[in-house]
C-alpha atoms as an extended CHARMM CRD file, in Angstrom:
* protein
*
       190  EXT
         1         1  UNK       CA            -30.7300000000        8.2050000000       16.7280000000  PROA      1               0.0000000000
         2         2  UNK       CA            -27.4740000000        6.5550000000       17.4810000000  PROA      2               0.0000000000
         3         3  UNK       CA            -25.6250000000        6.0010000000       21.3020000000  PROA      3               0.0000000000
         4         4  UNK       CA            -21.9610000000        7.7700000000       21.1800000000  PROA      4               0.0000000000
         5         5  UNK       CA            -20.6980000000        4.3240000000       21.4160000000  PROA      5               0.0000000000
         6         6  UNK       CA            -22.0300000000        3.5070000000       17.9920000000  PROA      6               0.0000000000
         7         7  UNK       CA            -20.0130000000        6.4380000000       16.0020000000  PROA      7               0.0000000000
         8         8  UNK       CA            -18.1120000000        5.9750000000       13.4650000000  PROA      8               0.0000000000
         9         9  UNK       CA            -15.6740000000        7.5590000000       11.1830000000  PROA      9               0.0000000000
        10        10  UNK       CA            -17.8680000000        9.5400000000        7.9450000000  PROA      10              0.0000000000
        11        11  UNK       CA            -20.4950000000        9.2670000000        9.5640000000  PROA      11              0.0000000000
        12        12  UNK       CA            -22.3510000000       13.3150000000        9.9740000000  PROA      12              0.0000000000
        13        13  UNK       CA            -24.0820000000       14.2840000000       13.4560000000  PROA      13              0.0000000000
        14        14  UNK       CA            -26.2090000000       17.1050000000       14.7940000000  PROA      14              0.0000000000
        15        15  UNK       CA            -24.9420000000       17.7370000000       17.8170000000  PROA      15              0.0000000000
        16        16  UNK       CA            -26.6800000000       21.0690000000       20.3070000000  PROA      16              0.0000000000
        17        17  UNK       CA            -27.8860000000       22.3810000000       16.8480000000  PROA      17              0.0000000000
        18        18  UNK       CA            -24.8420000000       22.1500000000       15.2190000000  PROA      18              0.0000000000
        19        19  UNK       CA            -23.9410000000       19.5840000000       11.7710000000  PROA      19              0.0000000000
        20        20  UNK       CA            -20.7560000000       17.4960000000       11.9840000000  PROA      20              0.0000000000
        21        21  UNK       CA            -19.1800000000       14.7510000000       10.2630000000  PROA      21              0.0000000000
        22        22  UNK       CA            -17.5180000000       12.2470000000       12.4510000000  PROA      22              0.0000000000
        23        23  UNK       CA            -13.3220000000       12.3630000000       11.6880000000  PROA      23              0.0000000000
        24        24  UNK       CA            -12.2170000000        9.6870000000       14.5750000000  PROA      24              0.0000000000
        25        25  UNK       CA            -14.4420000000        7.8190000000       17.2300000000  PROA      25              0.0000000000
        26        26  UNK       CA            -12.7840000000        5.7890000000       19.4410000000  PROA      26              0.0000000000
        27        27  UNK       CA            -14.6260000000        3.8200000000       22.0560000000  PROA      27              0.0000000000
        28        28  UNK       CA            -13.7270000000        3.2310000000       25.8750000000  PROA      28              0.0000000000
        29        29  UNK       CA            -15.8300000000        0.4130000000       27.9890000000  PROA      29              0.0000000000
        30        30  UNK       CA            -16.0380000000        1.6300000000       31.0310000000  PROA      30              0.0000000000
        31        31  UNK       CA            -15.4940000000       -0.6020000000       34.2470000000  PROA      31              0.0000000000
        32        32  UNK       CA            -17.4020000000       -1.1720000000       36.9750000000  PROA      32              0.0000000000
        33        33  UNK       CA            -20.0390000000        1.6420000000       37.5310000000  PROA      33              0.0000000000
        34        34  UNK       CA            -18.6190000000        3.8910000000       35.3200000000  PROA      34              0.0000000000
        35        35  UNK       CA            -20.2070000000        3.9710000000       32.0110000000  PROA      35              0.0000000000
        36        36  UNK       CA            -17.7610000000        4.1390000000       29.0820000000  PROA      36              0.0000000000
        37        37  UNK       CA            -17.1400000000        6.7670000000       26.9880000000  PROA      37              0.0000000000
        38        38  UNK       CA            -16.2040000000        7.8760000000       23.2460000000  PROA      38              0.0000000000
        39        39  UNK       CA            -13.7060000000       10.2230000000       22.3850000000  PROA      39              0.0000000000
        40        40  UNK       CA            -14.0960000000       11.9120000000       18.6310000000  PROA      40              0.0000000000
        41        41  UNK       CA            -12.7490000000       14.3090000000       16.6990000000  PROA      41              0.0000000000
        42        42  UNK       CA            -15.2590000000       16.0860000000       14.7870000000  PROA      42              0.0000000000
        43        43  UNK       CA            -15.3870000000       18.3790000000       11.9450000000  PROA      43              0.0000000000
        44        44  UNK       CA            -18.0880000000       21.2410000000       11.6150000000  PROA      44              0.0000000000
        45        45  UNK       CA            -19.7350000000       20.9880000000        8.4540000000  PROA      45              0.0000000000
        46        46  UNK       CA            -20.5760000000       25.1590000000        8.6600000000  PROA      46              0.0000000000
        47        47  UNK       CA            -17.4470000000       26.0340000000        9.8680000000  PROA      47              0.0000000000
        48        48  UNK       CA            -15.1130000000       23.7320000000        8.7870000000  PROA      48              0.0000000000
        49        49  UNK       CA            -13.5630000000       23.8710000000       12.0930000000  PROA      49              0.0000000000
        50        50  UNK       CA            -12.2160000000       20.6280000000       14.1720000000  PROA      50              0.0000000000
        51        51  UNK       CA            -13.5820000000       19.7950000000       17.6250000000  PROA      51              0.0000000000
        52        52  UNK       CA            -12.6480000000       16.9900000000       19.8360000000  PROA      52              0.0000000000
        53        53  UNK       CA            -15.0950000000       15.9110000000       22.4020000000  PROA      53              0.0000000000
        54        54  UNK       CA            -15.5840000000       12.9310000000       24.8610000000  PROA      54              0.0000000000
        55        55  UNK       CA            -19.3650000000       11.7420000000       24.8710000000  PROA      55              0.0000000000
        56        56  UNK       CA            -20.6760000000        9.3850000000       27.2570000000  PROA      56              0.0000000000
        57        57  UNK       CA            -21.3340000000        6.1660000000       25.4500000000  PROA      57              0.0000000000
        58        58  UNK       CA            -25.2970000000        6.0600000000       25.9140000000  PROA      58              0.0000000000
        59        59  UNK       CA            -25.5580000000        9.3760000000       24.9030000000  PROA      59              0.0000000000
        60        60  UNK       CA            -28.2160000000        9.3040000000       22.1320000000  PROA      60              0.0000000000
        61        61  UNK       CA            -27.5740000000       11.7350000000       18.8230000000  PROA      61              0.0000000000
        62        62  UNK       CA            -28.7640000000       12.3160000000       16.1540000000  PROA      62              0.0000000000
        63        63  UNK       CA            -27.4240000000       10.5920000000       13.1690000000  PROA      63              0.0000000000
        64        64  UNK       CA            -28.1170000000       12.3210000000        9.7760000000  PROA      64              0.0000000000
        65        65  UNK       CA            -27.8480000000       10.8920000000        6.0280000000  PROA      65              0.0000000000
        66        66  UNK       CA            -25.6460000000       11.7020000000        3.7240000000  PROA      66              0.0000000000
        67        67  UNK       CA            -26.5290000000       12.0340000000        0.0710000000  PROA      67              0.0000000000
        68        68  UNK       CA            -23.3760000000       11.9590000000       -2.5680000000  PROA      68              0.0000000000
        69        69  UNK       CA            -23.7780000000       13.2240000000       -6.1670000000  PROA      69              0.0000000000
        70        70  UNK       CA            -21.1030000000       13.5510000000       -8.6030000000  PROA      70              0.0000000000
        71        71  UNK       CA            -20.6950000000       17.3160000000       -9.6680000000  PROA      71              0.0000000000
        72        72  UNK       CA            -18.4830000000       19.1420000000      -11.7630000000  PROA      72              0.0000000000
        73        73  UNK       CA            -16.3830000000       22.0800000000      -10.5030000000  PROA      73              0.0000000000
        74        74  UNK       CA            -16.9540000000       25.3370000000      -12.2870000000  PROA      74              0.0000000000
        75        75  UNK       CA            -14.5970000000       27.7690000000      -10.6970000000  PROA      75              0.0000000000
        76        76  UNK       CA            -13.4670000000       29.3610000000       -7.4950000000  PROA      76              0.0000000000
        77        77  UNK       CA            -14.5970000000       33.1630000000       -6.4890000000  PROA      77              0.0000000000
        78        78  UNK       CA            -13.2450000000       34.4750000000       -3.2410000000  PROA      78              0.0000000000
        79        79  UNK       CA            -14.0890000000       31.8830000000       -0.4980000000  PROA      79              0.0000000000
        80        80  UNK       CA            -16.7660000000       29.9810000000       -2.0630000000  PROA      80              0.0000000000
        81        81  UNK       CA            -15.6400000000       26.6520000000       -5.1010000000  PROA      81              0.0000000000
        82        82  UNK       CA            -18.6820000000       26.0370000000       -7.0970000000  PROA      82              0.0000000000
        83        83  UNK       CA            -20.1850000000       22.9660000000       -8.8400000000  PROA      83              0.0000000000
        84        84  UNK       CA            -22.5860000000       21.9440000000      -11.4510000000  PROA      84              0.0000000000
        85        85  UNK       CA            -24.4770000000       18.5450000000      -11.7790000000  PROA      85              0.0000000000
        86        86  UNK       CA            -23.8360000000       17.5740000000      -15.3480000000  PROA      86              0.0000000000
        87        87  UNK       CA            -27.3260000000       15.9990000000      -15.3780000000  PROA      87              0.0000000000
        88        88  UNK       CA            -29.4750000000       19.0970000000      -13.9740000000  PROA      88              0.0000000000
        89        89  UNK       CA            -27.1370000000       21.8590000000      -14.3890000000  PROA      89              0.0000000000
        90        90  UNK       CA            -28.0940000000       22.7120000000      -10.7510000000  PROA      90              0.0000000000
        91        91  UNK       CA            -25.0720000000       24.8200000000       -9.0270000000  PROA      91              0.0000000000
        92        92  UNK       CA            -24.0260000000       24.7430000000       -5.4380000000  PROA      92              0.0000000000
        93        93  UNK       CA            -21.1260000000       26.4820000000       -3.8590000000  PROA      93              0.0000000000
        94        94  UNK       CA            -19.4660000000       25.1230000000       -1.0640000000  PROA      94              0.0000000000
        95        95  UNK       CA            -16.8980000000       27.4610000000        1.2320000000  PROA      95              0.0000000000
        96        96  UNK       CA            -12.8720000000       26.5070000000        0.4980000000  PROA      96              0.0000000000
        97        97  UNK       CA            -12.4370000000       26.6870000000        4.7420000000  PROA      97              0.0000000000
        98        98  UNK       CA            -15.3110000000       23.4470000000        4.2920000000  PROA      98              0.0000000000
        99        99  UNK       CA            -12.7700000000       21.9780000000        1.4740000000  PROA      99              0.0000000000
       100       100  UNK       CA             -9.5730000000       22.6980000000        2.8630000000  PROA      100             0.0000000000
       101       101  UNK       CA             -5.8990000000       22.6340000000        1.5520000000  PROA      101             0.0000000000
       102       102  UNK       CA             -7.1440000000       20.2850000000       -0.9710000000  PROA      102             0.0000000000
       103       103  UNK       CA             -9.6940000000       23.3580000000       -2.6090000000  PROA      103             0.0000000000
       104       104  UNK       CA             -6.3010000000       24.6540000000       -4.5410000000  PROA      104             0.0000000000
       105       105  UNK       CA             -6.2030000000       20.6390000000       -6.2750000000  PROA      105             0.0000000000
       106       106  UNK       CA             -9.5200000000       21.5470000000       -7.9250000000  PROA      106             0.0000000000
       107       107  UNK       CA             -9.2990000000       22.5300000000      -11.6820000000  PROA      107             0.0000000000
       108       108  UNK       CA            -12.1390000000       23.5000000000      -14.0980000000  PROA      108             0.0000000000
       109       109  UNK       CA            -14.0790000000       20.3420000000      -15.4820000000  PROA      109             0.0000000000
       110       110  UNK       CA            -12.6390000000       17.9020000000      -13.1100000000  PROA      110             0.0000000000
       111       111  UNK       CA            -15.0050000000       15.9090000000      -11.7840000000  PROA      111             0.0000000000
       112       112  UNK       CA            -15.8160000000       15.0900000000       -8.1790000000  PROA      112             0.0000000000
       113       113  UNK       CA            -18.1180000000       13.6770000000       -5.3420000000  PROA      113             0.0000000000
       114       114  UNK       CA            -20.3470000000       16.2670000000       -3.3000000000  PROA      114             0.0000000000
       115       115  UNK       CA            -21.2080000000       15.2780000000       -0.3540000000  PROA      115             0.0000000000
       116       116  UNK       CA            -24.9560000000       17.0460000000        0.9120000000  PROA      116             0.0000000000
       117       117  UNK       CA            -26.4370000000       16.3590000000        4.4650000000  PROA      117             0.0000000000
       118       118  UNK       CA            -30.0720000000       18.1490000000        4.0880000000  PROA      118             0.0000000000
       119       119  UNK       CA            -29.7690000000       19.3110000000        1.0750000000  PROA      119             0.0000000000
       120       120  UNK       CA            -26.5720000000       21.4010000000        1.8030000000  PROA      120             0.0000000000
       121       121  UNK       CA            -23.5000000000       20.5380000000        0.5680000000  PROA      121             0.0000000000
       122       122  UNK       CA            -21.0910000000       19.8710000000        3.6530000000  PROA      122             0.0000000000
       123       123  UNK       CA            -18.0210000000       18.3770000000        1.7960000000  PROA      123             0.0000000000
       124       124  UNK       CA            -15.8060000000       17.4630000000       -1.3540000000  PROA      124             0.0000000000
       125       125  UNK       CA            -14.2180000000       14.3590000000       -2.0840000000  PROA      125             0.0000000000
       126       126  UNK       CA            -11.2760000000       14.6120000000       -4.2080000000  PROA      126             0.0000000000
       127       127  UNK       CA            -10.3350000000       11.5590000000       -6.1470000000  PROA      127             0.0000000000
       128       128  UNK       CA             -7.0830000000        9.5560000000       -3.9700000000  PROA      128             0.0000000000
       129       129  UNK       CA             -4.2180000000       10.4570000000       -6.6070000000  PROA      129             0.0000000000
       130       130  UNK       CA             -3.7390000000       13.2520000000       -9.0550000000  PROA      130             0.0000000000
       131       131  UNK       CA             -1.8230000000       14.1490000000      -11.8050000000  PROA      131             0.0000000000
       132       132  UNK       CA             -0.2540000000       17.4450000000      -11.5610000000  PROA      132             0.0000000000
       133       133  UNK       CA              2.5260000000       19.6260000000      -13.5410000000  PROA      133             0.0000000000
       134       134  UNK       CA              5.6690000000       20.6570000000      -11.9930000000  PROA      134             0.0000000000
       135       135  UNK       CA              5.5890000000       24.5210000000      -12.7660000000  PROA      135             0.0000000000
       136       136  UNK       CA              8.8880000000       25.3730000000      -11.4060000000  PROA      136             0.0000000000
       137       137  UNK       CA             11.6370000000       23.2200000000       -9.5420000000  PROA      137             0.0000000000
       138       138  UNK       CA             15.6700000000       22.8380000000       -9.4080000000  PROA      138             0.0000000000
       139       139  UNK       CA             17.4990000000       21.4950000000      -12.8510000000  PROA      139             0.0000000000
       140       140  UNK       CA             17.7650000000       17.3820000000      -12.0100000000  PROA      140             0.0000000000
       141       141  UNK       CA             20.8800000000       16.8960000000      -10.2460000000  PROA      141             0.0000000000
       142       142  UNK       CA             22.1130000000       13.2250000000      -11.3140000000  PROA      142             0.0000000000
       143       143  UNK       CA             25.2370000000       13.4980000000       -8.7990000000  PROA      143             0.0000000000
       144       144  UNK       CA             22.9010000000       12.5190000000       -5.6320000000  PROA      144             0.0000000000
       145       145  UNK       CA             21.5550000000        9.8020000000       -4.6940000000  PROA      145             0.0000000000
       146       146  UNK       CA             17.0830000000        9.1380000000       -5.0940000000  PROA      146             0.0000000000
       147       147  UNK       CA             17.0320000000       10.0600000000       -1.0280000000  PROA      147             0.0000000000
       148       148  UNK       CA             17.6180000000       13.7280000000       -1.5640000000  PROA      148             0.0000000000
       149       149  UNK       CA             14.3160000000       15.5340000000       -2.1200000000  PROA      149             0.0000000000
       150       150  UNK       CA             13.8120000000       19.4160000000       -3.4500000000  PROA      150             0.0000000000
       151       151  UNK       CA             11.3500000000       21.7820000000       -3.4430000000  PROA      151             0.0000000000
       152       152  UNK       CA              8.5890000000       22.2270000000       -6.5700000000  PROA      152             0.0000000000
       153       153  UNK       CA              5.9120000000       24.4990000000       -7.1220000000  PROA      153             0.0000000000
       154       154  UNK       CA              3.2250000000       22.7080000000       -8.9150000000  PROA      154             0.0000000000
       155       155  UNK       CA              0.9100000000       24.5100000000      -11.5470000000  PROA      155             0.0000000000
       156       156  UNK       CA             -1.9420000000       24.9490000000       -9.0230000000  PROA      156             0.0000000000
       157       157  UNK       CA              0.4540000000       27.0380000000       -6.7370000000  PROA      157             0.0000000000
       158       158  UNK       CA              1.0740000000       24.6070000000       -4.0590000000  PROA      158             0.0000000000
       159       159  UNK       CA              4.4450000000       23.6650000000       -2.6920000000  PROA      159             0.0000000000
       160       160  UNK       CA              5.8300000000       20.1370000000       -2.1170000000  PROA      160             0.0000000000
       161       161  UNK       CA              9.3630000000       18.0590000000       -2.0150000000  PROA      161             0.0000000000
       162       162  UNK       CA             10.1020000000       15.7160000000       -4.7410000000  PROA      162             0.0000000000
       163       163  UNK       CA             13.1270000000       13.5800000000       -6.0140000000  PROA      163             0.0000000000
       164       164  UNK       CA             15.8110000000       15.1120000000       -7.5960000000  PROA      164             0.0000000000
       165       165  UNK       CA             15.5370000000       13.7140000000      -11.0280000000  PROA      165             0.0000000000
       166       166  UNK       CA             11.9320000000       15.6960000000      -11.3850000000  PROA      166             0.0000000000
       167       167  UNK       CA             12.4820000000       18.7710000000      -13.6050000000  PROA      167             0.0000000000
       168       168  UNK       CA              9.9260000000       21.6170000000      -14.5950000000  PROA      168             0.0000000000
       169       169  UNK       CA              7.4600000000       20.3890000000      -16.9410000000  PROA      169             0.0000000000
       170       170  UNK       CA              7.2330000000       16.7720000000      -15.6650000000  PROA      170             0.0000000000
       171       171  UNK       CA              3.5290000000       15.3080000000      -14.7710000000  PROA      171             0.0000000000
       172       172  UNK       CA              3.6930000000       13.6520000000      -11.7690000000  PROA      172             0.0000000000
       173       173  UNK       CA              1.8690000000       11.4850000000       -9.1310000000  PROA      173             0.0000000000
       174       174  UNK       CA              0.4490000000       13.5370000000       -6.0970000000  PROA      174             0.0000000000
       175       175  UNK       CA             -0.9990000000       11.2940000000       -3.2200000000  PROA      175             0.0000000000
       176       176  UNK       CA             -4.4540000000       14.1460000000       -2.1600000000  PROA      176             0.0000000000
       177       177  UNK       CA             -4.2630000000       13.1400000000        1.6280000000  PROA      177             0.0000000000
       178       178  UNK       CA             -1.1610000000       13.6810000000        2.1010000000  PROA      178             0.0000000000
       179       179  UNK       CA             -0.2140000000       16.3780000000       -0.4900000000  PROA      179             0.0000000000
       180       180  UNK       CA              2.9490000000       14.4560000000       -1.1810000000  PROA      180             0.0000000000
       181       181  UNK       CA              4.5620000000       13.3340000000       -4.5730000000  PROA      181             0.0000000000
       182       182  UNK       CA              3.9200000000        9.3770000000       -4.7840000000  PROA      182             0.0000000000
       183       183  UNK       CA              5.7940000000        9.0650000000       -8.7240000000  PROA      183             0.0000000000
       184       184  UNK       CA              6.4020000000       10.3010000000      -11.9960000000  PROA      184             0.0000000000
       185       185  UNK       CA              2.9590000000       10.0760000000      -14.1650000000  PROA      185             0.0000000000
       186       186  UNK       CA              2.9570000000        7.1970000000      -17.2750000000  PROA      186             0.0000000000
       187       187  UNK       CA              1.9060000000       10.0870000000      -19.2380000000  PROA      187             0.0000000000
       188       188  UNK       CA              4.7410000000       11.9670000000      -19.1610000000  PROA      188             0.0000000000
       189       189  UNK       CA              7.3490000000       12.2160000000      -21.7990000000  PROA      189             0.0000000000
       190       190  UNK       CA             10.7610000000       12.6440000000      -20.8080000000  PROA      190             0.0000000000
C-alpha cells in the first residue's frame, strides 16, 4: 500500500477494482486542518483511457509491480499488436488503444520493452528515437530558408512536418514522444 501523497509518475495502481499506471502526480500540502491532496492523471491499463482525479493525500492504494521483459513484435491484426519473447517463444497481444499513436511506429522484428502488471501486459515502450523512411514528400526546395517545414508521409503511414531539404527516400530521425522529425539519419545516403 502507498498514501496518494506518495505517487509517482510510472508507477501502476488498482484503484475501485480498476489497473492504472500513474501519468502525473502532483502533490498539494494542505494548511491548517485541511489535509492535502494529490492531483493525477492516470491512464487505464484495460482501457487505455486517461482519467484525472484528486485523491486525498492519506488515502491508502494499492501499489502494484511492474514486471518488464523485452519482446519482439510479430505483427498487428485488427486492434490487437502481438509479441514474442525471443527466449520462450511465449506470445502476448496487447490492444493498439493500450499502445497508442505510437502502435503504427512498430515494425516486424523490432524489438521492444513489455511492460506486464499481473501477468498481463498493460504497456509498450518504444525505444526514444527512430529511424524512419520518408515515403512521399515535396521535391527539396533550396530557395527557402531551414525555417520552412512541409508535410511527409513516412513509410509506416503517419504524417509529420519536416525541413525542406528532406526528399522521398531519405532516412530520417523521428523523436517517438513527440512524433516529430529531430534530423536526417547518419545512415542515409544522399
Amino acid at each position: 500500500m502507498v498514501a496518494a501523497s506518495q505517487l509517482r509518475p510510472g508507477m501502476a495502481i488498482r484503484y475501485e477494482g480498476q489497473l492504472y499506471r500513474v501519468l502525473i502526480a502532483d502533490y498539494h500540502p494542505g494548511q491548517g486542518k485541511m489535509s492535502g491532496v494529490t492531483h493525477t492523471r492516470l491512464k487505464n491499463l484495460t482501457t487505455g483511457g486517461i482519467w484525472e482525479h484528486s485523491f486525498r493525500a492519506d488515502l491508502k492504494l494499492e501499489d502494484l509491480p511492474i514486471e518488464k521483459q523485452t519482446m519482439e513484435f510479430l505483427y498487428e491484426d485488427g486492434d490487437q499488436c502481438y509479441f514474442m519473447n525471443p527466449e520462450t517463444f511465449e506470445q502476448v497481444s496487447v490492444s493498439t488503444a493500450v499502445i497508442g499513436d505510437q502502435a503504427r511506429l512498430l515494425q516486424p522484428e523490432m524489438r521492444v520493452t513489455v511492460e506486464f502488471v499481473e501477468g498481463q501486459p498493460v504497456n509498450v515502450v518504444l525505444p526514444e528515437v527512430l529511424e524512419v523512411r520518408v515515403a512521399d514528400t515535396a521535391p527539396p526546395s533550396h530557395q527557402q530558408t531551414d525555417s520552412v517545414w512541409k508535410p511527409a508521409r513516412l513509410e509506416n503511414g503517419l504524417e509529420i512536418m519536416v525541413p525542406q531539404f528532406i526528399k522521398t527516400g531519405d532516412v530520417i530521425r523521428l523523436d517517438v514522444a513527440e512524433l516529430k522529425y529531430m534530423d536526417r539519419a547518419k545512415s542515409a545516403k544522399s
